[in-house]
C-alpha positions in Angstrom: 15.2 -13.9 -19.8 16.5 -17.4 -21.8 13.8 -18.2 -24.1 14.3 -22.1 -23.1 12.5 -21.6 -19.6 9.3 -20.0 -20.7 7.9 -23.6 -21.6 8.6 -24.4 -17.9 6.7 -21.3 -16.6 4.3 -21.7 -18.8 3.6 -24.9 -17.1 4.3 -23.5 -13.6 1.5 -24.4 -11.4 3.1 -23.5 -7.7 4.8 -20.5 -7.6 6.3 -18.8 -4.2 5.8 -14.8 -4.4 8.3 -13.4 -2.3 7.9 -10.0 -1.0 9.3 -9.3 2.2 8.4 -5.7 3.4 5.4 -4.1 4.0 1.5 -4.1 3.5 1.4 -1.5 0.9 4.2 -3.1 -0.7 2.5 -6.3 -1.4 -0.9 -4.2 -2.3 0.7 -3.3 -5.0 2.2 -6.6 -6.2 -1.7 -7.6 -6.7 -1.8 -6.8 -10.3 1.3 -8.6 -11.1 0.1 -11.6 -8.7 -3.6 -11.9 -10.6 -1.8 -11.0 -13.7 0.4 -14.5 -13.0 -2.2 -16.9 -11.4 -4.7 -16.0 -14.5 -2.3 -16.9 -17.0 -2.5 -20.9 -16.5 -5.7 -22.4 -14.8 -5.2 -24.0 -11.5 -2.0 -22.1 -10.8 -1.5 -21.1 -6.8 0.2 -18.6 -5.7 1.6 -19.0 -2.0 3.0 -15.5 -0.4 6.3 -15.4 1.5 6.2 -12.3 3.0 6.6 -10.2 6.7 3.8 -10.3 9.5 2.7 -6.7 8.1 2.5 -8.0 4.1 0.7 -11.2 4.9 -1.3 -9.2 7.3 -3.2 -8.6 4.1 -3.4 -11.8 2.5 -6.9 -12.3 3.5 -8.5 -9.9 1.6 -6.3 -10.6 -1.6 -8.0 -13.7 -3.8 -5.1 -14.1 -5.4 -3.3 -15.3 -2.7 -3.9 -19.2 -1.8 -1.3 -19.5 1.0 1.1 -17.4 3.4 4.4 -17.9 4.9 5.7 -15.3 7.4 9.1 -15.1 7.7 11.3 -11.7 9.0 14.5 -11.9 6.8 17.4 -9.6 8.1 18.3 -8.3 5.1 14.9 -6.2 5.0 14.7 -2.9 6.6 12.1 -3.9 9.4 14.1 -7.4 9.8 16.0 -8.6 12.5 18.9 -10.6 12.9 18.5 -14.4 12.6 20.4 -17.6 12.4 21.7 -19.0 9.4 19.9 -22.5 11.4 16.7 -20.3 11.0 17.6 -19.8 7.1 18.0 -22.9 6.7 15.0 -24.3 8.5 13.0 -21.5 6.0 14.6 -23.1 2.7 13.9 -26.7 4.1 10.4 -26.2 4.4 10.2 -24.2 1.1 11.8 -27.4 -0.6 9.3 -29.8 1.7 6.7 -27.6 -0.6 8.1 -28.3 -4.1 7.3 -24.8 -5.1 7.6 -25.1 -9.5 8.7 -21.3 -9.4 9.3 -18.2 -7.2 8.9 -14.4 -8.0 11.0 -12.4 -6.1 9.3 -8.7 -5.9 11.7 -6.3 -5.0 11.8 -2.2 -5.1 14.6 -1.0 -7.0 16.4 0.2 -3.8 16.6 -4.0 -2.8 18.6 -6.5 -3.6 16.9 -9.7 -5.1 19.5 -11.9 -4.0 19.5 -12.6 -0.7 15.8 -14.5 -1.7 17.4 -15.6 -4.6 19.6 -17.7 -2.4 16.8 -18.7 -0.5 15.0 -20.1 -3.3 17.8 -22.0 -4.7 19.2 -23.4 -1.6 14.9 -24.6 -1.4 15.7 -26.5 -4.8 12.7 -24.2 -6.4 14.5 -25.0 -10.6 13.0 -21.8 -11.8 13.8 -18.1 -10.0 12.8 -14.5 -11.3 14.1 -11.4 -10.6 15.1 -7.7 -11.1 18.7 -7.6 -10.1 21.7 -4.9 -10.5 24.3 -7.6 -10.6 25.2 -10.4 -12.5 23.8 -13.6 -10.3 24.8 -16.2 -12.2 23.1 -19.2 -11.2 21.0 -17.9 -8.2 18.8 -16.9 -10.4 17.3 -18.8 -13.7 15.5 -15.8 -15.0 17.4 -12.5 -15.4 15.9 -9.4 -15.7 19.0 -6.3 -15.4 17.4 -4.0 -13.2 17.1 -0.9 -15.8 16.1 1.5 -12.5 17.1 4.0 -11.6 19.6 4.6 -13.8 17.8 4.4 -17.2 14.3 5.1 -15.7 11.6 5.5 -12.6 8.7 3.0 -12.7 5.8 3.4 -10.6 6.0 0.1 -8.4 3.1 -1.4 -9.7 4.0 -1.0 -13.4 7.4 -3.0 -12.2 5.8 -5.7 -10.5 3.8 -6.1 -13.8 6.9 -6.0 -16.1 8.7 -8.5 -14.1 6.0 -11.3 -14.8 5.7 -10.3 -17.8 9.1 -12.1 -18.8 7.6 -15.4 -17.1 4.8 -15.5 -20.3 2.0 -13.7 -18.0 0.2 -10.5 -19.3 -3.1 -8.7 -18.5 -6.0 -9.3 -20.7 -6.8 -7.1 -23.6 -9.1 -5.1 -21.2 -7.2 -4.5 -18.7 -4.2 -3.5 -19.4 -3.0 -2.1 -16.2 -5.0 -3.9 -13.2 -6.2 -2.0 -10.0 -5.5 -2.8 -6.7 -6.7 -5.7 -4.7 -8.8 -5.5 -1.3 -11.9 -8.0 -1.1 -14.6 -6.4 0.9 -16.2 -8.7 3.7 -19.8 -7.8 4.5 -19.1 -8.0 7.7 -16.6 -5.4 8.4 -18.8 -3.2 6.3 -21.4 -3.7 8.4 -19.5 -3.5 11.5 -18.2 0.0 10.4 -21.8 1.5 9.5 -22.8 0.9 12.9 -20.4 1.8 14.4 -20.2 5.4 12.4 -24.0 5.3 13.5 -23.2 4.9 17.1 -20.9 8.7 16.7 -23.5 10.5 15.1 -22.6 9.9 11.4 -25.4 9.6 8.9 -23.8 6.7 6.6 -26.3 7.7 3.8 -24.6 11.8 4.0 -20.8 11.9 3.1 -18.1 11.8 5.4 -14.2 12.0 5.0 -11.6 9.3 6.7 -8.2 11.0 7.8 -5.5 8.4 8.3 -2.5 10.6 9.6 0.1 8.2 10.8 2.7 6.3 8.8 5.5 3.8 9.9 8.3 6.3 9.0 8.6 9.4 10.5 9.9 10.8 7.4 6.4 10.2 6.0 4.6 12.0 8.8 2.4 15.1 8.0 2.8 17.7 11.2 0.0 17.6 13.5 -0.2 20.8 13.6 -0.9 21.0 9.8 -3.4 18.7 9.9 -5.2 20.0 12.5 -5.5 23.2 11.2 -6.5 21.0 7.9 -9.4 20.2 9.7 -10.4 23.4 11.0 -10.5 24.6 7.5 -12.6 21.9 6.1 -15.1 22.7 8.9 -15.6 25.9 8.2 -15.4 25.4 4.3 -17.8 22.1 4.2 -18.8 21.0 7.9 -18.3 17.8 7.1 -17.9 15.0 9.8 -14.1 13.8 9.6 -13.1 9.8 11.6 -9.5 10.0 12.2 -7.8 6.3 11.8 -4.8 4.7 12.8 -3.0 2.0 15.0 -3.5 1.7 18.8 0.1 3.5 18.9 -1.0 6.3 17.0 -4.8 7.4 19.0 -2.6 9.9 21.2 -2.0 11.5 17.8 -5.4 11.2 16.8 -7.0 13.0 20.1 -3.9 15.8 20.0 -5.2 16.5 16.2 -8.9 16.6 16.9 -8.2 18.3 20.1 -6.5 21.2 17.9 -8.5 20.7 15.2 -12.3 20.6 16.4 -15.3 20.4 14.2 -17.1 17.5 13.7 -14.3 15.1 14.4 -13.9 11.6 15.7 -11.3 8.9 16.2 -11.2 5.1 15.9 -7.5 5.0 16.1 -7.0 1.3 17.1 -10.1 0.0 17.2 -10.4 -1.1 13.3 -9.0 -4.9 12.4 -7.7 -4.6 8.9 -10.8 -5.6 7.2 -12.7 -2.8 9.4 -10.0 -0.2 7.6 -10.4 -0.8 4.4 -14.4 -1.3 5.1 -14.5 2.6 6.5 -12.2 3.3 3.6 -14.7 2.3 0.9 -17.2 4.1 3.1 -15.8 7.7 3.0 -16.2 10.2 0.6 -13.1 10.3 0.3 -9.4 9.8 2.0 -6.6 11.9 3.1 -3.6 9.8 4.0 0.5 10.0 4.2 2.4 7.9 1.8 1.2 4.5 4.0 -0.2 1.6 4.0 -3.7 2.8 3.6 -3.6 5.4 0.9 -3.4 1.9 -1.2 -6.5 0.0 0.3 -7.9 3.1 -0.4 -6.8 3.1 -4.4 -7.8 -0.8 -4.3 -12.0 -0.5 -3.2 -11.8 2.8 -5.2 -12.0 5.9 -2.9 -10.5 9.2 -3.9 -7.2 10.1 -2.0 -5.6 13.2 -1.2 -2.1 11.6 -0.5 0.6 14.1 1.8 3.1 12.3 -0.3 7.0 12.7 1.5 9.4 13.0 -1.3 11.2 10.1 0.0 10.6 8.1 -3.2 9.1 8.5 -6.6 7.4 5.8 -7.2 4.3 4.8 -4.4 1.2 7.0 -5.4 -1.8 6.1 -5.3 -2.6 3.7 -8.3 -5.6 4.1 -10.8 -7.7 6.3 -8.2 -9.0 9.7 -8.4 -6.0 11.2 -6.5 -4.1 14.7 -5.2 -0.5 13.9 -4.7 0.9 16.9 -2.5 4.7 17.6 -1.6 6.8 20.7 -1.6 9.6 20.1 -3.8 13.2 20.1 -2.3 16.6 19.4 -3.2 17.2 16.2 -1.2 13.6 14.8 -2.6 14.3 11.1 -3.3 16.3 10.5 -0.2 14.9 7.2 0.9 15.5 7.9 4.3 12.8 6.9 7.2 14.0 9.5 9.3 14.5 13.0 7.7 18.3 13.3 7.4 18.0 17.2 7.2 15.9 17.4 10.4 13.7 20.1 8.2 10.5 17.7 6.8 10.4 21.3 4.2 8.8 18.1 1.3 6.2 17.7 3.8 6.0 20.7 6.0 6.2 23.1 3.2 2.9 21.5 2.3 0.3 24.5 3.4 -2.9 23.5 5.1 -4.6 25.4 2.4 -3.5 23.3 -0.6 -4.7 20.1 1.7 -8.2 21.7 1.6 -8.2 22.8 -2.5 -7.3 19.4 -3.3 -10.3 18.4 -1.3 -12.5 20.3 -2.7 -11.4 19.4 -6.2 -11.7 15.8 -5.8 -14.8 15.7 -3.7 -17.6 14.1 -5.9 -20.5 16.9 -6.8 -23.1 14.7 -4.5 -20.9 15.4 -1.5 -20.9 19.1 -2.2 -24.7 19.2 -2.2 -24.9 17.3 0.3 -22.4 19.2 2.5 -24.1 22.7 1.4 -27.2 21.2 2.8 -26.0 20.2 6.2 -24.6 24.0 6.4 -27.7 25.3 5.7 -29.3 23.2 8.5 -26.6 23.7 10.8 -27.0 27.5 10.1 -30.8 27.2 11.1 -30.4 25.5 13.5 
């Protein structure tokens, strides 16, 4: 970046955060975001971001404000009017925003926002970017992926406001995830695992089997005979998760599967998610959304990771990443463009259950022995 404008971010106290794609996208712009706000006191941070990112600015305290906006140059946008554009950049100028962060994967471009921000009048814009953009942007940083290297995405985000003078403390060098907890949802989960039979003092496990690309989907079949395994090899109770879209998939699973299984596919709110998430034992998940609340409040995940892309694991959390290697890994496609799924299909039940049992804390073993035992005498 040009050493003259780190005085002015230095003294930044609004700054726009713009990332426009998905919830796990913006989990895992949290560091970077606390990284930024904690470097002057008094910043705010305001998040400019799709209904699914700012779906999650609740439980993130370092968010202050939300702007929803569906751009068309996103993947899940739609096409708008350049009236519509306009009207967006009006009222980001109307907000006399010191700064804006773009967050971008390096797969994006940084300068459609980039436009946005400078036809809002916001003086000082950061960004990765790939090409030259002259004067859209009055921070620079050459996007060195993926040509020169693979970053995980948080490690990016970090890097990025880095440039603008912000840097984690001594201590923590590479910040977790955010999710705030609400007492409420935690309490609204306990009773209602209660309510199916599920001693909240003995472990459970949380299976969250959907994801919003089909290219990210683990078989149902696989996963059901996942959970026959773990039955047999722990007798654990297992609550399937998911949207209201996705509790067909849920019943077809535990219908397969059996043992001691349950659903509450689309009956959790957000908080309620990440509540039973901090509740399990532990998680097994696809490459979503929720495999990162999970890593944020601290839960072990076994992640059925699609080789789509290389760089959205699970972030400092006790974690399994499983794929079967293929040559078309790192296609970045939502739908499988070889029809095969062989990065996730090739994935045997079996190595779902090892990593299970590798990750699953000692207490939870006991714990699981003993409910076989009684189960047996019973």
């Amino acid at each position: 970046m040009t050493p003259a404008n780190l005085p002015g971010w230095q003294q930044a106290r609004r700054i726009l955060c713009v990332r426009l794609d998905a919830l796990g996208d913006v989990l895992m712009c949290t560091p970077a975001m606390r990284t930024l706000k904690a470097a002057l006191p008094g910043r705010s941070l305001t998040l400019l971001a799709s209904a699914s990112g700012a779906a999650a600015a609740p439980y993130l305290p370092e968010v202050d404000d939300t702007i929803v906006h569906v751009a068309p140059w996103m993947k899940a946008g739609m096409p708008a009017t350049s009236a519509g554009l306009l009207e967006l950049a009006a009222l980001l100028a109307a907000r006399r925003f010191d700064a804006a962060v773009v967050f971008t994967t390096y797969t994006q471009s940084a300068l459609p926002a980039a436009l946005l921000c400078w036809l809002a009048g916001i003086p000082l814009r950061l960004a990765h970017c790939r090409e030259n953009p002259y004067h859209l942007l009055s921070d620079w940083i050459p996007d060195p992926e993926p040509q020169a290297m693979v970053r995980h995405e948080v490690q990016r985000q970090l890097d990025l406001v880095r440039h603008a003078g912000a840097q984690p403390g001594f201590a923590d060098k590479a910040p977790g995830l955010s999710f705030a907890l609400r007492a409420a949802d935690l309490a609204s989960v306990r009773t209602r695992l209660q309510r199916m039979g599920i001693d909240t003092e003995r472990p459970w496990l949380l299976l969250h089997p959907g994801a919003s690309a089909a290219s990210r989907r683990y078989p149902a079949g696989h996963w059901a005979r996942v959970l026959a395994l773990l039955d047999r090899s722990l007798g654990l109770p297992v609550v399937i998760t998911g949207s209201a879209a996705e509790a067909d998939l849920a019943e077809q699973i535990r219908a397969a599967g059996g043992g001691k299984t349950h659903s509450l596919a689309g009956q959790l709110s957000l908080g309620e998610l990440g509540a039973a998430l901090r509740l399990a034992a532990m998680a097994l998940t696809s490459n979503s959304g929720p495999a990162h609340i999970a890593a944020a409040v601290g839960t072990a995940v076994v992640d059925l990771y699609a080789l789509t892309n290389p760089q959205h694991t699970p972030w400092k959390v006790r974690s399994r990443v499983l794929s079967q290697d293929v040559p078309c890994r790192f296609c970045f496609k939502s739908a499988c463009p070889e029809g095969h799924h062989a990065c996730l299909a090739g994935v045997a039940p079996e190595r779902v259950v090892e990593a299970v049992l590798e990750l699953l804390p000692p207490a939870g073993m006991a714990a699981a022995a003993t409910g076989a035992l009684d189960a047996s005498a019973s």
